[in-house]
C-alpha positions, 0 to 999 in steps of 0.5 A: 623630458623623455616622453618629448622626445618619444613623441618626436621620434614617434611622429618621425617614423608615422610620417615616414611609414605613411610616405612609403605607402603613399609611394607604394600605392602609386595611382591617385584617386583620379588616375583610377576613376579614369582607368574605371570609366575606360573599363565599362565599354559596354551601355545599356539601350534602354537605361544607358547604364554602363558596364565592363563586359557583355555577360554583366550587360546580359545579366543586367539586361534580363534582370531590369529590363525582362519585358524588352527584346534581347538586343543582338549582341547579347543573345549569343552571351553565355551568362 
C-alpha cells in the first residue's frame, strides 16, 4: 500500500503549493476588473470606446475615425 500513501502526500503537497500561490497572487479577479476600469479615463466622442491615456486615444482617433475633426484635447498629443 505504498502507492496509497504516496498519493495522499502528494495530494497534501499540491493543496499546499496552489494555497501559497492563492496567497501570493493577492487581488481577485474582481478587484482587478475595478482597478482596469479605473484605468481607461479617457472616451472617445464618437464611438464612446475608452482608453487609459490620450496617446492611444489619438492613435485610436485617427486610425477608426479619419474622416471626423481632431477633438482639442488630442491635437497637441505627440503619438
Amino acid at each position: 500500500m505504498a502507492r496509497g500513501q504516496q498519493k495522499l502526500q502528494s495530494q497534501a503537497k499540491a493543496q499546499d503549493k496552489a494555497a501559497k500561490a492563492k496567497k501570493q497572487q493577492g487581488h481577485s479577479v474582481s478587484e482587478q476588473k475595478k482597478a482596469a476600469q479605473k484605468a481607461l479615463v479617457y472616451v472617445c466622442k464618437v464611438c464612446k470606446a475608452q482608453m487609459p491615456d490620450p496617446k492611444t486615444y489619438k492613435q485610436h482617433f485617427e486610425n477608426k475615425h479619419p474622416k471626423n475633426d481632431l477633438p482639442e484635447e488630442l491635437k497637441d498629443v505627440q503619438a
